[in-house]
N, C-alpha and C positions, 0 to 999 in steps of 0.2 A: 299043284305039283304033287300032294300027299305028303309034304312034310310036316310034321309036328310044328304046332309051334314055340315051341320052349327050342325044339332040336332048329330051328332056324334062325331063332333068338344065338346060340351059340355060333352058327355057321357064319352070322355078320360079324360078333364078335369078332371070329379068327379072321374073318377077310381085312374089317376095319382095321386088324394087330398088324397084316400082314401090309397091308398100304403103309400104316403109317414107319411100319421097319423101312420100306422103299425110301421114304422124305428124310430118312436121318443122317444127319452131318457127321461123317468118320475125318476126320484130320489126318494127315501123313506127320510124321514124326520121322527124324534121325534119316534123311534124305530117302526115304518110303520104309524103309526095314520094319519101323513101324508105327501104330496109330495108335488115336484114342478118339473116343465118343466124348463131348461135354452131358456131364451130370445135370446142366439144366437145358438140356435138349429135351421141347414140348412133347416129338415126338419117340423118344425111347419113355418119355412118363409114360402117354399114352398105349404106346403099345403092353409096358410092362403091367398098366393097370386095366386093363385087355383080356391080359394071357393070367393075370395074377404070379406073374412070377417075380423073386426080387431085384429090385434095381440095380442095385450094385453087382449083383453077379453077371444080369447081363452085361452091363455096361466094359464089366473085366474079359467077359466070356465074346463077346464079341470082337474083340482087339487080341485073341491068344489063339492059339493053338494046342491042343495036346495030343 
C-alpha cells in the first residue's frame, strides 16, 4: 500500500482504540437522564492505553457534556 511502517503501527493502534470504544458497557442511570462507564471495564483500559490518554477523564468525559 506505501505506508510506513511505524505510520501503520499507529493506524492499528487507533482502529484497535476505536473497536474496543464500540464493546464498552455505558449504564443508564436516573431513568436514562444519565450514565456511567465501570472503571473496570477491560475495554475503556484498553482503549485508554491505546490512545495514551487518562482513564479517568475519559471515563467522566464520556457520560457529560459541555
Amino acid at each position: 500500500v506505501g505506508v510506513k511502517e511505524s505510520h501503520q503501527t499507529t493506524i492499528f493502534s487507533i482502529i484497535a482504540a476505536i473497536l474496543h470504544l464500540g464493546n464498552l458497557e455505558i449504564q443508564a442511570e436516573r431513568d436514562g437522564d444519565a450514565c456511567s462507564v465501570s472503571s473496570e471495564d477491560e475495554h475503556l483500559n484498553n482503549f485508554c492505553s491505546l490512545l495514551g490518554v487518562e482513564h479517568s477523564q475519559m471515563q467522566h468525559w464520556l457520560c457529560h457534556r459541555k
